[in-house]
N, C-alpha and C positions, 0 to 999 in steps of 0.2 A: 613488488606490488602487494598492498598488503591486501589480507582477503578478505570478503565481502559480510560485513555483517548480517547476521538473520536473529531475527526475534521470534517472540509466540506474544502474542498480545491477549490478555485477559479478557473475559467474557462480558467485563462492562467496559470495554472500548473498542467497539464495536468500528467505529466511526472512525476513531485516529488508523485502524488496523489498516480500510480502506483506504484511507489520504496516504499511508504511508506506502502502499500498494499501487496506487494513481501514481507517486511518487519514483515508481521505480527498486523500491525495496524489500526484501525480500522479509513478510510480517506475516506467517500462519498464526490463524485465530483460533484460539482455546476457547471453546463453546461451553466447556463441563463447567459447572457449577465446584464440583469436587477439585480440592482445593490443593492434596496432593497430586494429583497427576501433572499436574501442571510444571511441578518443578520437575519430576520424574522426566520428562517428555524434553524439557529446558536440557539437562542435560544428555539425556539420547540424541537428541537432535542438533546437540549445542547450540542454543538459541540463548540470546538475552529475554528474560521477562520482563513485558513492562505492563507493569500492573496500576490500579489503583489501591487495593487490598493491605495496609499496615500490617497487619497482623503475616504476610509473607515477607514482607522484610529480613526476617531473620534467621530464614529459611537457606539454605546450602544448593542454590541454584547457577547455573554456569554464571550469568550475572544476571544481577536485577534492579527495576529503573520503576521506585513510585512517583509516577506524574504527579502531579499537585493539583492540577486545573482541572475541573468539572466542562470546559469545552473544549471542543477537540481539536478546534485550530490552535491554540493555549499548548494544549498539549502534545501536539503535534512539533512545535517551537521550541518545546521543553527537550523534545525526543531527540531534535535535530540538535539541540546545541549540547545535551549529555551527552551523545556519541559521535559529538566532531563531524556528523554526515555532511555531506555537500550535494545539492541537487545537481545532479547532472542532467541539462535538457533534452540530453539521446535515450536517456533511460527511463521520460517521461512517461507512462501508457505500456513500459515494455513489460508489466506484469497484470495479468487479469483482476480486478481490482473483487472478483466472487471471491476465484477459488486459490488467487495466489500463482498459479502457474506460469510460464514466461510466456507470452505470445505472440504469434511467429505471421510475417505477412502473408495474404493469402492473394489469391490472383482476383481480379475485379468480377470477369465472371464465374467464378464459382460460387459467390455469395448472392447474385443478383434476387434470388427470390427470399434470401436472408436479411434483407435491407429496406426501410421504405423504397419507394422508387426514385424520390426525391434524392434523396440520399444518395442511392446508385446514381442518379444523371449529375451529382453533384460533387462527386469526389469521385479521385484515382486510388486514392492508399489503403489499403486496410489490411486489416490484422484479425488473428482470430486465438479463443483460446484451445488448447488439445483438448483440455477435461472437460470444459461445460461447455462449450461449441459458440460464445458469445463473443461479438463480434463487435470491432473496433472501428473508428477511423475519427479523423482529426476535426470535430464538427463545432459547430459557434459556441459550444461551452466551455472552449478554453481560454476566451476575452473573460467570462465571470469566474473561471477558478483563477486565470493571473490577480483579477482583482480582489477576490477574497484569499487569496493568499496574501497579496501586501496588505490589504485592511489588517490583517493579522501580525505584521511586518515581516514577514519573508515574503524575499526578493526571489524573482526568479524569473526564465523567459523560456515560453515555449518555441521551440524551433519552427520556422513559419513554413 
């Protein structure tokens, strides 16, 4: 089975870092402006960089992927089809889309004051993250990401 890719995503893509995250994959976001660290870090942590940034190009980093697209579904399509990914719909939501972390189901009541109430009377599933303590579950904005993910053309179905 081969093993899981992880990236570091550069400080202006912000956005793709998150979708790739909501995605299921594993994408720490490089905040620094500072331009070495980034590959330094690329290779301690063997990440791919995907950057916007030309002038890293030709830089000595485990590997590195300049998006082209100024929008992030664009580039999010660019990312998926450089690196062969395939959406798996079990890995959908299984990474915290803040801080990156994996996150792990949590029991219905332990979150009930964590929750609108709506929410709590309204679903069984949820999940939470370890690091930021921010709390998941399967709510109506997974009808507008399926569709703005094919608007974009990738396909995909969230597990119902």
């Amino acid at each position: 089975m081969e093993k899981e890719k992880k990236f570091l995503v550069d400080f202006m893509l912000g956005r793709l870092a998150r979708w790739l995250r909501i995605l299921g994959f594993d994408a720490a976001y490089y905040k620094d402006k500072e331009r070495e660290g980034i590959i330094y870090r690329s290779l301690k942590e063997k990440r791919a960089v995907i950057t916007r940034d030309a002038s890293l190009s030709s830089r000595k980093a485990l590997a590195l992927f300049r998006v082209k697209s100024d929008n992030y579904l664009h580039q999010l399509k660019e990312v998926l089809k450089e690196f062969e990914l395939e959406i798996n719909p079990d890995r959908i939501f299984s990474r915290c889309s803040e801080c990156n972390l994996i996150t792990e189901p949590v029991k219905k009541e332990k979150i009930r004051k964590k929750v609108p109430g709506y929410v709590f009377e309204n679903h069984n599933a949820f999940s939470s993250c370890s690091g930021c303590g921010k709390i998941y579950w399967m709510g109506t904005h997974k009808n507008l990401m399926e569709k703005v993910l094919l608007k974009a053309g990738i396909k995909w179905k969230l597990p119902q």
